[in-house]
C-alpha positions in Angstrom: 0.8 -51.7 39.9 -2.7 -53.2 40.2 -4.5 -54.0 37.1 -6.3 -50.3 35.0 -9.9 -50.2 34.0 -11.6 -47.3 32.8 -13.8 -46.4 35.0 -10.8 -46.4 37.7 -10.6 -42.7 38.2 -11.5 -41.1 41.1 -13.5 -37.5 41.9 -12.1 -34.5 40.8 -11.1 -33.1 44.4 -12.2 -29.8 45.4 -9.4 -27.2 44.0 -7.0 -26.8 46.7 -3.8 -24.3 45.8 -0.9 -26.2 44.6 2.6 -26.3 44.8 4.0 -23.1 42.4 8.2 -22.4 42.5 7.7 -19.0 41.7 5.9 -18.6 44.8 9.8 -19.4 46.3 11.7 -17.0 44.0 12.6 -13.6 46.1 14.7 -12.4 42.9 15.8 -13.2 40.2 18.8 -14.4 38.6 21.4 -12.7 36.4 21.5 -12.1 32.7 24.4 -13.9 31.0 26.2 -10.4 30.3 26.1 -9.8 33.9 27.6 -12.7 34.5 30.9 -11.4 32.6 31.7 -9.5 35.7 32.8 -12.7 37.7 34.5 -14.4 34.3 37.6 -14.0 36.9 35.6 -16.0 39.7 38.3 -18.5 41.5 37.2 -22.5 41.0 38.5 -24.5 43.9 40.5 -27.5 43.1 40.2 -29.5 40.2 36.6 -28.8 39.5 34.8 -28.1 35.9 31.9 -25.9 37.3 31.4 -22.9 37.5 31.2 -21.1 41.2 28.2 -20.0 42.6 28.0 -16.3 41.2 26.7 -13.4 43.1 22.6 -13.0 42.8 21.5 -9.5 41.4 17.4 -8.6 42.0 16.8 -7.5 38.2 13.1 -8.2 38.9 10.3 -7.6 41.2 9.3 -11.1 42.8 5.8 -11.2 41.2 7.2 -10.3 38.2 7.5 -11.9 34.8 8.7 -10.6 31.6 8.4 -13.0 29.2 5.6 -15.7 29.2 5.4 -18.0 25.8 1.4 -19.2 25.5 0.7 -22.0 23.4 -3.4 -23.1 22.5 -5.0 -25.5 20.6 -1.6 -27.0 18.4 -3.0 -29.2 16.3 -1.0 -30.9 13.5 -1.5 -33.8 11.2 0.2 -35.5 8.6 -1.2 -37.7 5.3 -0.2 -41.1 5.3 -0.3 -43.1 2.4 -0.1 -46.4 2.3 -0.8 -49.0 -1.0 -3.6 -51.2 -0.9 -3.3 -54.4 -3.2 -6.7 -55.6 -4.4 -7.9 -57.5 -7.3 -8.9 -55.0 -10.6 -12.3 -57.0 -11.4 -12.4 -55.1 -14.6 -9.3 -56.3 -16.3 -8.3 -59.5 -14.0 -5.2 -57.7 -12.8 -4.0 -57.1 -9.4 -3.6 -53.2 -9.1 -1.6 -51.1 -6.4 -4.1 -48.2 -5.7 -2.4 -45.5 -3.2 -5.0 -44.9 0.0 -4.1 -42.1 2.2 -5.3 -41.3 6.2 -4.5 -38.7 8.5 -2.1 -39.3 11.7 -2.6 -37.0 13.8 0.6 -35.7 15.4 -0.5 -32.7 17.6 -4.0 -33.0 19.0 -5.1 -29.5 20.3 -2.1 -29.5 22.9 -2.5 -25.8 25.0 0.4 -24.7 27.7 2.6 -21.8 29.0 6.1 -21.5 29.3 7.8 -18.6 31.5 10.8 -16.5 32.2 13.5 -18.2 34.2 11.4 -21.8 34.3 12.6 -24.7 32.2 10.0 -26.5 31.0 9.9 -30.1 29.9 8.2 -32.1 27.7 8.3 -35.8 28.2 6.5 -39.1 26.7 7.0 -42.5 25.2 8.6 -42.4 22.1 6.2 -41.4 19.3 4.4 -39.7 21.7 5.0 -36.4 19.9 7.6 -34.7 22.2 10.1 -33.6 19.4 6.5 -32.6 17.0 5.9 -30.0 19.6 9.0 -28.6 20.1 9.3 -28.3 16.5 6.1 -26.6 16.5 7.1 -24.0 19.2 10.6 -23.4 17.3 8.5 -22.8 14.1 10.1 -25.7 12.3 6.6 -27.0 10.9 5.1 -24.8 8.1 2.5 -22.5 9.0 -0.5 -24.0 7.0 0.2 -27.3 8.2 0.1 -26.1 11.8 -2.9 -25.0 13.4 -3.2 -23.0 17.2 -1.5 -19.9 18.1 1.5 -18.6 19.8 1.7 -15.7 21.7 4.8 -14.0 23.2 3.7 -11.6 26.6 0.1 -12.0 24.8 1.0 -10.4 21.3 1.0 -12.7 18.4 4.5 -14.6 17.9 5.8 -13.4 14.4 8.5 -16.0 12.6 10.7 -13.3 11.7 11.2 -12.0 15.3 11.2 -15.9 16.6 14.2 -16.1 14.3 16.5 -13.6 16.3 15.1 -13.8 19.6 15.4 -18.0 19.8 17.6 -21.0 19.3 16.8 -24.5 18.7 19.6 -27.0 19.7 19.0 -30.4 18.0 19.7 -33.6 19.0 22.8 -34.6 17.1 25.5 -32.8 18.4 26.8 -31.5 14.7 30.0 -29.9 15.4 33.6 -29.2 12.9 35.5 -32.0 14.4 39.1 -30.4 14.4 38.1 -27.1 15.9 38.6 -26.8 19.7 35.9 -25.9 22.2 37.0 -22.7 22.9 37.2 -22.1 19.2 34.0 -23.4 18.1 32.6 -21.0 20.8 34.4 -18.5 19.5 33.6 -18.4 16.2 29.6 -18.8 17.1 30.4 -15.6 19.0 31.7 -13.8 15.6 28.3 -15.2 14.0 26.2 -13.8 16.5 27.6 -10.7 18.5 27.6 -7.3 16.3 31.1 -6.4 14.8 30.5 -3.3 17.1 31.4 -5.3 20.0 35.1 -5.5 20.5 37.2 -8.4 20.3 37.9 -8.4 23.4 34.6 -8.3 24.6 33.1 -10.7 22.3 36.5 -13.4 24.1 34.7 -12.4 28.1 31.6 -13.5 26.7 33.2 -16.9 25.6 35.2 -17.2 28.2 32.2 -16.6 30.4 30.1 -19.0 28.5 32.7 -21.5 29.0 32.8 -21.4 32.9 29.0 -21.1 32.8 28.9 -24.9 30.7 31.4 -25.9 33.0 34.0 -26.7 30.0 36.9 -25.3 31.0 39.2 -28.3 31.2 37.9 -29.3 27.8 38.4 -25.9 26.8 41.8 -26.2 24.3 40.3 -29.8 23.3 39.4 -30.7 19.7 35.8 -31.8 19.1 36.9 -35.1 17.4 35.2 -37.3 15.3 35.4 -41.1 14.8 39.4 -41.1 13.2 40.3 -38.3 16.0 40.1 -38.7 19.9 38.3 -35.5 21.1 35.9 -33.9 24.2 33.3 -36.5 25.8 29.5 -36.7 24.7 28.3 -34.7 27.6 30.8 -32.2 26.7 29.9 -32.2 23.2 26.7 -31.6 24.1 27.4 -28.8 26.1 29.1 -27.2 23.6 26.1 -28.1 20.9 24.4 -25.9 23.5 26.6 -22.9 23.7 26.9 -22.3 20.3 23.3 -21.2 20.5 23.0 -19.1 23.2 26.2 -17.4 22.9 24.3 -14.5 22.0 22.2 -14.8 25.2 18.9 -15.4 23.2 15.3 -14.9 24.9 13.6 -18.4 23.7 16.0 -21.8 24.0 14.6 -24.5 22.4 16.3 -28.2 22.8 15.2 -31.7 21.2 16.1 -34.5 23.9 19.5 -32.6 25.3 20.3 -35.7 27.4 20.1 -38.1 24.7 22.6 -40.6 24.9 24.2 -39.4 27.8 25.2 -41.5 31.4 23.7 -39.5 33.9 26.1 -38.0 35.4 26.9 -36.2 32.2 22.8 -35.7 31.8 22.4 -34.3 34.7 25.1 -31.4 34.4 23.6 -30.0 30.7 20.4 -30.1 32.4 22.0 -28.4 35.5 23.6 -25.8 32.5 19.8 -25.5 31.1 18.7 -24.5 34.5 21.4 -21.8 34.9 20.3 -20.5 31.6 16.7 -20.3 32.4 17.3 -18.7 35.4 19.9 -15.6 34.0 16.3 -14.7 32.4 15.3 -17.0 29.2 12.9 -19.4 28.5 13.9 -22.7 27.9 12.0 -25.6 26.4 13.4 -29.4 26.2 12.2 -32.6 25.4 13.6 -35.6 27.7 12.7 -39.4 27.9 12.7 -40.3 31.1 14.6 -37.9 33.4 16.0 -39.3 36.8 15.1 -37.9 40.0 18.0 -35.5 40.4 16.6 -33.9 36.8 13.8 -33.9 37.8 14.1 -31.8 41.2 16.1 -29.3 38.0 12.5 -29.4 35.9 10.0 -26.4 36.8 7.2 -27.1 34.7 6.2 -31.2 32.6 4.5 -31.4 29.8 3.2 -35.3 29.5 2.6 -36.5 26.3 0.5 -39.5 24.7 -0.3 -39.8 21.3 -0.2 -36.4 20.9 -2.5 -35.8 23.5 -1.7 -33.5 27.0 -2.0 -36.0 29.5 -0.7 -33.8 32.5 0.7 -30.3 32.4 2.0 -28.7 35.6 4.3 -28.4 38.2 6.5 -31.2 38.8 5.8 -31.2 42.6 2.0 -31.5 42.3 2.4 -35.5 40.1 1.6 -37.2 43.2 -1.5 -34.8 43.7 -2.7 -35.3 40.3 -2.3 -39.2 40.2 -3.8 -39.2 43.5 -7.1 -37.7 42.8 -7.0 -39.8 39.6 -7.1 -43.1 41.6 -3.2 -44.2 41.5 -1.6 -42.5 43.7 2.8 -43.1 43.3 3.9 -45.3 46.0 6.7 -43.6 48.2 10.6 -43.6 46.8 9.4 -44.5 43.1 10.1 -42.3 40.5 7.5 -40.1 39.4 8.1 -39.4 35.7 8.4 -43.3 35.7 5.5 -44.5 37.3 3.9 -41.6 34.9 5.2 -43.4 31.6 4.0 -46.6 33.2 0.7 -45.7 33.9 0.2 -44.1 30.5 1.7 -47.0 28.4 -1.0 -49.3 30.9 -3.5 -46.9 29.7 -2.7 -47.6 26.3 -3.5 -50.6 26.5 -7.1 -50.4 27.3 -10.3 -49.6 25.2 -10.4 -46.0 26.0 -6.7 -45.9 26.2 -5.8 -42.3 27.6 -9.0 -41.1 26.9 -9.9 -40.4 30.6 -6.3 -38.9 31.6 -6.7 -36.5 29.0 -10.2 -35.4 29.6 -8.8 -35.5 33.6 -6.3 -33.5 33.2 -8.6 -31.0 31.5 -10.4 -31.0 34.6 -7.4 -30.2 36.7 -6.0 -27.6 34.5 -9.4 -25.6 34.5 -8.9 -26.0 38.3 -5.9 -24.8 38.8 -5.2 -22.3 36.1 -5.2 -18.7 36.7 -4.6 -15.5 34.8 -1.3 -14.5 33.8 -0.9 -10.8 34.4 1.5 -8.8 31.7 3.6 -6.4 33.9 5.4 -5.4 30.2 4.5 -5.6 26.5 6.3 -7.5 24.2 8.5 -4.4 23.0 8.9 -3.1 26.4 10.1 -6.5 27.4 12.3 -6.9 24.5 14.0 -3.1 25.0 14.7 -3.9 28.5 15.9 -7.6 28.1 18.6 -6.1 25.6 19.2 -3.3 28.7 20.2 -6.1 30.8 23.2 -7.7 28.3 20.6 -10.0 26.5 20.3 -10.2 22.7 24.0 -8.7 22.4 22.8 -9.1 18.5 19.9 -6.6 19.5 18.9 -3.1 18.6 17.6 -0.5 20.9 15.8 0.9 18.1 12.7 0.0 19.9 10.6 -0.5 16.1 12.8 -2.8 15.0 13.8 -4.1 17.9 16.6 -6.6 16.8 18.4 -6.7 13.4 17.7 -9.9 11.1 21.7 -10.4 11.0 24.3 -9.6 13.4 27.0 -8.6 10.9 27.4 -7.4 7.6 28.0 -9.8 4.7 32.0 -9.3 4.3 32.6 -10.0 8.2 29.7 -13.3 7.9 32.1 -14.3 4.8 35.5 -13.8 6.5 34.3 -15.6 9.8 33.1 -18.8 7.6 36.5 -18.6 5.5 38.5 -18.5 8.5 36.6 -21.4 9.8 36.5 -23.5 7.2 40.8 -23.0 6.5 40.8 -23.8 10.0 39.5 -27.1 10.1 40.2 -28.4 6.6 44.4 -27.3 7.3 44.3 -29.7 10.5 42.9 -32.4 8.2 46.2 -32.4 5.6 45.8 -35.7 4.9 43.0 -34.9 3.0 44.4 -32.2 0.7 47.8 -34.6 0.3 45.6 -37.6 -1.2 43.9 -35.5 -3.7 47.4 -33.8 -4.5 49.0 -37.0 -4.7 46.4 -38.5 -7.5 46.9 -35.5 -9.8 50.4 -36.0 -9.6 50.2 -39.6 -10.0 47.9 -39.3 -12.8 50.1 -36.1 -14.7 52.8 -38.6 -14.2 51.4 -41.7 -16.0 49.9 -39.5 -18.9 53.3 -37.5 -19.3 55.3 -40.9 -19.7 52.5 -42.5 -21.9 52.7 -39.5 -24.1 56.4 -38.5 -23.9 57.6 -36.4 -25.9 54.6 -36.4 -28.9 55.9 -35.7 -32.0 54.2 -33.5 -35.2 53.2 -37.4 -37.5 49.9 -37.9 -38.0 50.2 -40.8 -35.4 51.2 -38.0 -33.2 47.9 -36.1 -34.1 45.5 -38.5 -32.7 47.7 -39.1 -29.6 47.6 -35.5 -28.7 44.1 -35.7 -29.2 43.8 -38.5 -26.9 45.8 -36.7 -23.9 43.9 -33.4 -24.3 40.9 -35.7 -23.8 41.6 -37.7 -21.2 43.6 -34.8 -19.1 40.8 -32.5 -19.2 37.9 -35.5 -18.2 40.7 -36.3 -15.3 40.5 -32.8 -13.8 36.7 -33.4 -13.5 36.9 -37.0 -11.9 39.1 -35.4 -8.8 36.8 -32.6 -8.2 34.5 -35.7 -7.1 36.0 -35.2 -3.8 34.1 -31.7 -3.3 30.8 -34.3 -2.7 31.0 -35.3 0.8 32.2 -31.4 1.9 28.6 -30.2 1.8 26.6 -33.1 2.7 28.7 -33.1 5.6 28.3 -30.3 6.7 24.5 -29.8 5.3 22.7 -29.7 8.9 25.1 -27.9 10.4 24.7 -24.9 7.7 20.5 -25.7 8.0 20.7 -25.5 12.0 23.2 -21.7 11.6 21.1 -20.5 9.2 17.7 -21.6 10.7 18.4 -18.5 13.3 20.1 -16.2 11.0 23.6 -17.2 12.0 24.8 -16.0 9.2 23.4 -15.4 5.4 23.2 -18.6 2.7 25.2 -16.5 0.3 28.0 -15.4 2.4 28.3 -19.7 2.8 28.0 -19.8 -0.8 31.0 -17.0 -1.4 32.8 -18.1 1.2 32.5 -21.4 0.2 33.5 -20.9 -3.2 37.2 -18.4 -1.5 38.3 -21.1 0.1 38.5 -23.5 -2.4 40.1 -21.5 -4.7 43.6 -22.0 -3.0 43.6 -25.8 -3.7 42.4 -25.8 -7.1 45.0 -23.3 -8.1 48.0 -25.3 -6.2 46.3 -28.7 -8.4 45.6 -27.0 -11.3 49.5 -25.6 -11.6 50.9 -28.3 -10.4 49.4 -30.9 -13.2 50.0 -28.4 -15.8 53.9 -28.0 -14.7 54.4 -31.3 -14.9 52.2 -32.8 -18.2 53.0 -29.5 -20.8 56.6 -29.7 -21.6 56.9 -33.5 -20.8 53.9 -34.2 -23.3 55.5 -31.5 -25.9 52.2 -29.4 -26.4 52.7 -26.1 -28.5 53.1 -22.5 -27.4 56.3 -22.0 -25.1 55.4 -19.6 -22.0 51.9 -18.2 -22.8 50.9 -21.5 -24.6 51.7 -23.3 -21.2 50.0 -19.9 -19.2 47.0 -20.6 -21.3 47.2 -24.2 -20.6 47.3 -23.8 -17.2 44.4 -21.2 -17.2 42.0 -24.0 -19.0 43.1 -26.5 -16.6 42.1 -24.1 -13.6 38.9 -23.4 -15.4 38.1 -27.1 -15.3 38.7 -27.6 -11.9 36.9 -24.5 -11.1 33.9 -25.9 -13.0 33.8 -29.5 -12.1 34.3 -28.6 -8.0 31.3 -26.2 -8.9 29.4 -28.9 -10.3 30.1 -31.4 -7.8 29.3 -28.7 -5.1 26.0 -28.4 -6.6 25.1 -31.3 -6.8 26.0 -32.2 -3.1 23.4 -29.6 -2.1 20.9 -31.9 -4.5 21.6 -35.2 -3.5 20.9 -36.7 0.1 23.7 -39.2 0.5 27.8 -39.6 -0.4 26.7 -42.7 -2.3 24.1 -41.6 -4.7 26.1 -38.5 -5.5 29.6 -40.4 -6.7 27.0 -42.7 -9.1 25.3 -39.6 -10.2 28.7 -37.9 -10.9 30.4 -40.2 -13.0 27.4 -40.8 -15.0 27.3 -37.4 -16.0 30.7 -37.1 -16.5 31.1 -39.7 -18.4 27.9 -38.1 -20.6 29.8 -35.1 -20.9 33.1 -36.8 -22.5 31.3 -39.0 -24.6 29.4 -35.5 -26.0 32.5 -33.6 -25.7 33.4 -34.4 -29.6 36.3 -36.4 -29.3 34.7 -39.6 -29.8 31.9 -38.3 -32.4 32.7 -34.5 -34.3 29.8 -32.3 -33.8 28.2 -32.8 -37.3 27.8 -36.4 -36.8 25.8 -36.1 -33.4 22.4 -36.7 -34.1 20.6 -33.5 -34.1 18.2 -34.8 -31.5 21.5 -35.2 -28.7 22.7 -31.9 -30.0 21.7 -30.3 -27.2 24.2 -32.5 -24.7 26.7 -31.6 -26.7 26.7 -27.7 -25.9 25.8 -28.5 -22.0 29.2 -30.6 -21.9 31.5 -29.1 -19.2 34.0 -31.2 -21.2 33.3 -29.6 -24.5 35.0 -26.1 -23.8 38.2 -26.6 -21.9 39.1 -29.9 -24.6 38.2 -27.1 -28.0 40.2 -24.5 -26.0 43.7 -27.1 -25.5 43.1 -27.6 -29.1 42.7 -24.6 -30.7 46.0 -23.5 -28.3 47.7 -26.4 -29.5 47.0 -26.2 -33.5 46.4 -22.2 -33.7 49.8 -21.9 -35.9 48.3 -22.1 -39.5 52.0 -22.4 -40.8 52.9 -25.6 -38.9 52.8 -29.0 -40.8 51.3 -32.2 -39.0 51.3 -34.1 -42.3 54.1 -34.1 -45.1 55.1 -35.8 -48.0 55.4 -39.7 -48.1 53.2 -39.3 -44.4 50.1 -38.7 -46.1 50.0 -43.1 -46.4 50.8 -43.8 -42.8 47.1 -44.1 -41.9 46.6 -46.4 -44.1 47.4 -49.9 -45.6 50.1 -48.7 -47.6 51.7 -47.0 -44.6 54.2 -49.8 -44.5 55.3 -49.7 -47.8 59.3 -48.7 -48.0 59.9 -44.9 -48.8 60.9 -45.0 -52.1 57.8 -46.5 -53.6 55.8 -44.0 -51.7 57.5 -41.5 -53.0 56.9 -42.3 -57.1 53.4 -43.0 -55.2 53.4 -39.4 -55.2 55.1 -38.6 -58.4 52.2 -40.5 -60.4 49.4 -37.9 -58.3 51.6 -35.5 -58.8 51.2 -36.4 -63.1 47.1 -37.4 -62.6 46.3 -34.1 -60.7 49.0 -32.2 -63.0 49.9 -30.5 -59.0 53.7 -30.4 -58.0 53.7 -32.4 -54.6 57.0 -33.2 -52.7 58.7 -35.3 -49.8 57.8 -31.5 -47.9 54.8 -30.9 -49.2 52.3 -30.0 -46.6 49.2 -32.1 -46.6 47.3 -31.5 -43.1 48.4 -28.0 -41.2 46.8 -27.3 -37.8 43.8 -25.6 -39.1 42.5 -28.8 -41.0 42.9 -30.6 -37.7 40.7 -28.4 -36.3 37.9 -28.2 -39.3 38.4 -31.9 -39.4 37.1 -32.3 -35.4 34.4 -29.9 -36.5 36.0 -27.4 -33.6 34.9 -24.0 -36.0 32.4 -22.1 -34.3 34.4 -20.5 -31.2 37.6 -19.5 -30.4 39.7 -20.3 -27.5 39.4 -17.8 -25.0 35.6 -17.8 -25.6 36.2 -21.1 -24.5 37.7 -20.1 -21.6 35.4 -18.0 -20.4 32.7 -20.1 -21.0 34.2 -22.8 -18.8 34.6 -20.2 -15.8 30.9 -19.0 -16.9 29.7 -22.4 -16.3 31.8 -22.7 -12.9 30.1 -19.2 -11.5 26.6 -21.1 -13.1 26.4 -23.9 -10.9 27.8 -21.7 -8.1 24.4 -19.9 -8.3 22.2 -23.0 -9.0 24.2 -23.9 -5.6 22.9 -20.8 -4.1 19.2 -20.7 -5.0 19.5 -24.8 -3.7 20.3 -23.8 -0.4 17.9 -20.6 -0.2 15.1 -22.9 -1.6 15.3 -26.1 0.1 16.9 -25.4 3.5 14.1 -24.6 5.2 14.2 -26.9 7.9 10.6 -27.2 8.1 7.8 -30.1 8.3 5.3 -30.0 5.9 
């Protein structure tokens, strides 16, 4: 390519009619319902495609019901960046923040249509994913200036919602759920509970065929540790789970990413078929190869966040022609494209001139979009034809914010999330085997306690320590969440489902395990330690433990919507843990905590369930912990022989003119309790308060997710 200047652009040519695809189109293609008629269609040997399906003319040729405008999007982002100079004043070199504006978006105006796929392509940081993140509405509106308009009425964000889906460009997926059933359960998501089961199992089935997945079909996703489906299948499935519902607007960030092209060229091929059964779909793509290309029906070049070229894909070499660099035969176009821009880029006026060219062009060859339908009429008779299953025909509200009713959203997620957690036992086994490792090691430290006073502060130290260890192994709830964190932002997004039905759902299904942990280290640490009670002592017991374990996973679970990475939440959690032990009041009684840490001390998740074991354990005012001769053996004269202790006693006895015996009682169960200062509640208040602050963070959990999973730039 010879070397650019600036002033290497040749005369706008005289406008001459260019090259339009929809000029070719006699009719147009089917809706994805309709395609449910041929789910039985025959594939011929060993292929993964689907057959060619019969055409139906839904449409007039001319006719288009859905055209997305785009004009002027401009958006812009502070920077700020710190600026080291010299403080004259005070001889001191200062950081003083200085902030700029990057422009991200620069006034970038376009169209996309019915049954076209448009793409939008560019050197990275070019701004291709900015835009389609601006067309998804995933940048807030006053950070975002230009307007969108659907059929030429003014895009709202709540119908964008449950007319579109974005597909992002990491394929986040539960990694021991088939394809079939990951389809599936997108399906119970996103077609009404009015549509049978049956019905909703065509559509998947369908779906299937149509990504061309059906060998893959009864094949876990996988994930590093389990051998699953193949990235282009993956992303093919990323895909259907989105549009499972047939949606009018499909929006996808760099679909090919990462793929060979073979694979690339098929969920390109799938995007195609999906534009065509009647929806608009809008990707970004690096650099697509030739056979993508000949897919593509409409580029959007990018530079800086500039439009550069916006058009046809057939009418490049027209463009770069009367632009002075006309694309030698046999070369890629999008490539020579890139070229020439990152040349560009290079020079003084870097893309200046393309830009303002391409103005030129466009006011050439643009012409006025005709409405055949309104937005509404559209709408009502896209949902006619099978698409927006989800839909209403009320034609005022057009389509419902949610497919399904809370209950069925909370089953479907339950089912779910059993689903892949019980083909992932390993998990549940580790976490079973260190509580019974741990009740084992405390139940043979403290075998068999008995009622001395040694035996007092040994209790004390197992009720501690047991109830702090059912926190530490709720630490395991932390990863669950962040986990699964975009994949609950990218359901919701489009009102899969609703954030609390994830939130009660959530909460169901890890009930199960915390009940089979919570009754197994109670079983095998109450009789073995000795603690008080008999039956209902040990049901009590057990009810405190369950409590904690409720509480803590609660906690942790909170906090994994708060924190951004695995790391940082384990550091965070045994710091606080460890915080709430040390204000628990075993180590320091209530009255000696300085008044100005008070407050810890009654937000301690450890304080409750460790004064409920107690006050079970030394409720019985008529049982004796200290007797006779065993008032001395916390003390120095604990090792004196019996017999002196006991005219020890006999000269009190004479001082304080008081009888006191071998079996007098010295220290019953309700001075242990005034003496750890536990006076204030009693112990099923301190039950309840431990489930209270379980159903607490459960909520803080909730307004987390409703608050900060917006999804959105600022």
């Amino acid at each position: 390519m010879s070397k650019i200047v600036a002033q290497n652009v040749s005369p706008l040519r005289d406008c001459v009619p260019l090259y339009d695809r929809r000029q070719t189109v006699e009719m147009s293609s089917p809706t994805f319902a309709q395609l449910l008629n041929n789910v039985g269609d025959h594939v011929a040997g060993g292929e993964t495609e689907t057959p060619v399906h019969r055409v139906l003319t839904m449409q007039p040729p001319n006719s288009i019901p859905f055209v997305l405008s785009f004009s002027n999007l401009t958006y812009s982002v502070t920077v700020r960046r710190k600026n080291i100079f010299p403080a004259m004043s005070r001889g001191l070199t200062e950081e003083a923040p200085v902030t700029r504006t990057k422009v991200l978006l620069h006034d970038i105006s376009g169209e996309a249509r019915d049954g076209e796929l448009l793409a939008v392509l560019g050197a990275s940081g070019s701004g291709k994913s900015t835009l389609i993140d601006a067309l998804a509405n995933r940048i807030a509106k006053e950070s975002l200036k230009g307007e969108m308009k659907l059929n030429g009425e003014k895009l709202h964000t709540k119908l964008l919602k449950v007319i579109s889906a974005y597909v992002m460009q990491d394929d986040l997926l539960y990694p021991m759920l088939t394809v079939e059933e990951t389809l599936m359960f997108s399906a119970e998501f996103r077609l009404p509970r009015t549509l049978s089961k049956s019905k909703k199992k065509s559509r998947v089935q369908a779906l299937i065929d149509q990504l061309g997945l059906r060998n893959a079909a009864k094949t876990i996703i996988g994930d590093e540790g389990h051998r699953g489906v193949s990235g282009g299948e993956r992303r093919r499935v990323s895909i259907g789970i989105d549009i499972i519902h047939d949606p009018i607007i499909l929006f996808l960030d760099e679909p090919t990413s990462g793929l060979d092209s073979t694979s690339a060229f098929m969920v390109v091929k799938v995007l195609q078929r999906i534009a065509q059964s009647g929806s608009i779909v809008i990707m970004s793509i690096h650099q697509p190869s030739n056979r993508i290309l000949s897919l593509l029906d409409r580029l959007i070049f990018l530079s800086h966040g500039q439009t550069v070229y916006s058009d046809s894909p057939f009418n490049l070499p027209q463009f770069f022609t009367d632009f002075g660099h006309p694309i030698p035969e046999n070369e890629n176009r999008t490539e020579f494209a890139l070229d020439l821009i990152r040349e560009l880029d290079g020079t003084p006026d870097g893309t200046n001139n393309l830009v303002e060219f391409n103005r030129k062009w466009k006011s050439c060859s643009t012409t006025s979009t005709i409405y055949d339908l309104s937005l509404k009429e559209a709408i009502s008779a896209s949902i006619s034809r099978g698409k927006l299953v989800s839909g209403a025909t009320n034609p005022t509200s057009m389509v419902p914010t949610f497919a399904n009713p809370i209950w069925t959203e909370m089953a479907v997620l339950s089912k779910r999330s059993f689903t892949n957690s019980w083909r992932m036992p390993e998990i549940f086994f580790v976490r079973f085997s260190a509580v019974m490792v741990t009740g084992f090691i405390l139940s043979t430290i403290f075998w068999r306690l008995d009622n001395s006073p040694k035996g007092i502060w040994e209790r004390l130290g197992f009720i501690a320590f047991a109830v702090s260890t059912t926190y530490y192994i709720c630490a395991e709830a932390l990863p669950v969440f962040i986990h699964e964190r975009y994949i609950f932002m990218r359901e919701t997004a489009y009102n899969a489902y609703r954030r609390s039905s994830y939130c009660l759902s959530h909460a169901l299904v890890s009930l199960p395990s915390l009940i089979i942990l919570s009754l197994s280290f109670a079983a095998l640490t109450f009789w073995a330690v000795g603690l008080d009670g008999g039956a209902s002592g040990f049901l009590f017991y057990f009810s405190v433990v369950l409590a904690s374990i409720w509480a803590g996973n609660s906690f942790v679970t909170f906090l994994s919507s708060v924190v951004p990475h695995v790391m940082i939440g384990y550091t965070i959690v045994v710091a606080l843990l460890g915080y709430f032990l040390l204000f628990s009041g075993f180590y320091m009684n209530r009255d000696r905590i300085p008044s100005y840490w008070i407050w810890f001390h009654y937000l301690s998740l450890v304080k409750y369930p460790y004064e409920a074991v107690l006050l079970n354990e030394f409720k019985d005012p008529t049982k004796c912990f200290v007797r006779g001769v065993q008032l001395f053996d916390n003390s120095q004269l604990g090792d004196l022989p019996n017999s002196i202790k006991e005219k020890l006693l006999d000269n009190i006895s004479e001082t304080l003119n008081v009888t006191i015996t071998s079996s007098t009682c010295f220290t019953s169960g309700a001075d242990i309790l005034v003496q750890q200062g536990i006076t204030q509640l009693n112990k099923w208040i301190c039950l309840w308060v431990t489930i209270a602050w379980g159903f607490s963070y459960r909520i803080l959990f909730y307004f987390t997710l409703l608050l900060g999973s917006k999804n959105k730039r600022r």
